[in-house]
N, C-alpha and C positions, 0 to 999 in steps of 0.2 A: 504494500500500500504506500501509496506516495505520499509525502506531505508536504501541501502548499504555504509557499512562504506567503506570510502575511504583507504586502507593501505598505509601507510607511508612507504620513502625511507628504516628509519629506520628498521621498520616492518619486513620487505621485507629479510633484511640483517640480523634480528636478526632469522627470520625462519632458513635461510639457512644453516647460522653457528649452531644451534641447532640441524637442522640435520646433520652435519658434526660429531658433540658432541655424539649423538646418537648411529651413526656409530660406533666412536670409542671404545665407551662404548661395544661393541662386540668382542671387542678385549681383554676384561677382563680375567684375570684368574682365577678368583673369581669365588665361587661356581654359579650359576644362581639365585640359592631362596634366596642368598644373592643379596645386590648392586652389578650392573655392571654400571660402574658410568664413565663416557669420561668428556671431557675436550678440550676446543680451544679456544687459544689467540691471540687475532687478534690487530692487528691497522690498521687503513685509510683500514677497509673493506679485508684485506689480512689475513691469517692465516700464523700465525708466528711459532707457537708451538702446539704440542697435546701430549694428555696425559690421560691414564686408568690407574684404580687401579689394582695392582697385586705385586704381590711378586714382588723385590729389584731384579736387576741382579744378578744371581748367587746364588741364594735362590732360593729352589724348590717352586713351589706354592701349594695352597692347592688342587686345582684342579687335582696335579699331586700325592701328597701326600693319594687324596681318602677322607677328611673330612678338615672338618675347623676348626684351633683353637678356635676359638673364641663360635662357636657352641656347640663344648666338652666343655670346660669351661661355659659355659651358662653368657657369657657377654652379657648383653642387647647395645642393639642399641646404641650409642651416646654416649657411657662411654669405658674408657678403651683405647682409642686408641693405644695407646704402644705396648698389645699384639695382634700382627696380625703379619701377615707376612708381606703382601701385604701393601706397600705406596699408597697411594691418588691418582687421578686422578690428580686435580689441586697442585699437590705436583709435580709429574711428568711431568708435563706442564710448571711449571716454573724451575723444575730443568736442561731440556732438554735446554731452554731457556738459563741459563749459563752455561750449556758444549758448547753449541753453540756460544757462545760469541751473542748470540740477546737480542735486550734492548725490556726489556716488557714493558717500563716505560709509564704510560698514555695507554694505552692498557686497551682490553675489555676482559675477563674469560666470556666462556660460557661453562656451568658445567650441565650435565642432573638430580643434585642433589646439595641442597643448599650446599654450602661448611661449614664444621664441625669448633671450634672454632683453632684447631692447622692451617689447611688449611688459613683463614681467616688472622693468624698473618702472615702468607708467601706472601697473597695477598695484604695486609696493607703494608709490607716491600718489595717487588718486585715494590709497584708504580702503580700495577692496580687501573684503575678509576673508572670501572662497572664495573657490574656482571649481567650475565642471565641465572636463572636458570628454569628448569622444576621444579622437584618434591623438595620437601619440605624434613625434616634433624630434628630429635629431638635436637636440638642446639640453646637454643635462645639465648645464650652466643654469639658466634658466630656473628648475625645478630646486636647485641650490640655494637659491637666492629667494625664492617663496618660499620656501623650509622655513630657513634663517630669521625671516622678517614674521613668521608667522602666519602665513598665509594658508588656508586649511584648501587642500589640494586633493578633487575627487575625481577620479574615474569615471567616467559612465560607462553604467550597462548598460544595451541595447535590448528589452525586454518590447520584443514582437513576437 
């Protein structure tokens, strides 16, 4: 006989936001066989802010441009940040956050991909308390630095 795990309020909340994250991550302008990577910052259960990776206001993306820098250049994953066009998801989420005058402070990032170690120092100094992410980030810099600061750092399951 099997026994079914009871899901927590938690749980429950962190699915949902994850598929918000998801979503947005389609909103990328980023190639596809690249990351398309969303982002949502929530407190007390509300979505405050969202945010995908893609070119900077007013920058063409690469999407529009026909290739990616990063791919002509043969920049491996996790290195490099600087050259790219396209800003961060969770970059974008807390910058949306102070054009908007909203306090993320104590606030939860839910990111469809670990967040990289620049991303990390924005979440460390914005005041986010957790983190939930899906897929995993060549960055163990990164997960160091949220350890350290205290940053509570979850995993998601995929429960479909």
């Amino acid at each position: 006989m099997e026994v079914e795990k009871k899901v927590t309020n938690t749980e429950k909340w962190d699915k949902r936001f994850m598929d918000v994250a998801k979503l947005v991550a389609t909103w990328s302008s980023c190639f596809q066989e690249n990351r398309q990577v969303g982002a949502v910052i929530t407190k007390n259960n509300r979505i405050l802010t969202t945010g995908y990776n893609g070119a900077s206001s007013g920058i063409v993306s690469c999407k529009e441009r026909g290739s990616c820098l990063r791919r002509e250049l043969n920049i491996e994953s996790g290195t490099r940040h600087e050259i790219c066009y396209a800003t961060h998801a969770e970059q974008n989420a807390i910058i949306q956050a102070g054009k908007m005058g909203i306090c993320i402070d104590g606030g939860t990032l839910y990111c469809t991909h670990q967040p990289c170690s620049i991303c990390a120092k924005m979440i460390i100094n914005s005041g986010i308390k957790r983190i939930v992410f899906s897929e995993g980030y060549p960055d163990d810099f990164s997960l160091k630095m949220l350890n350290e600061a205290g940053v509570e750092i979850c995993k998601a399951e995929d429960k479909r």
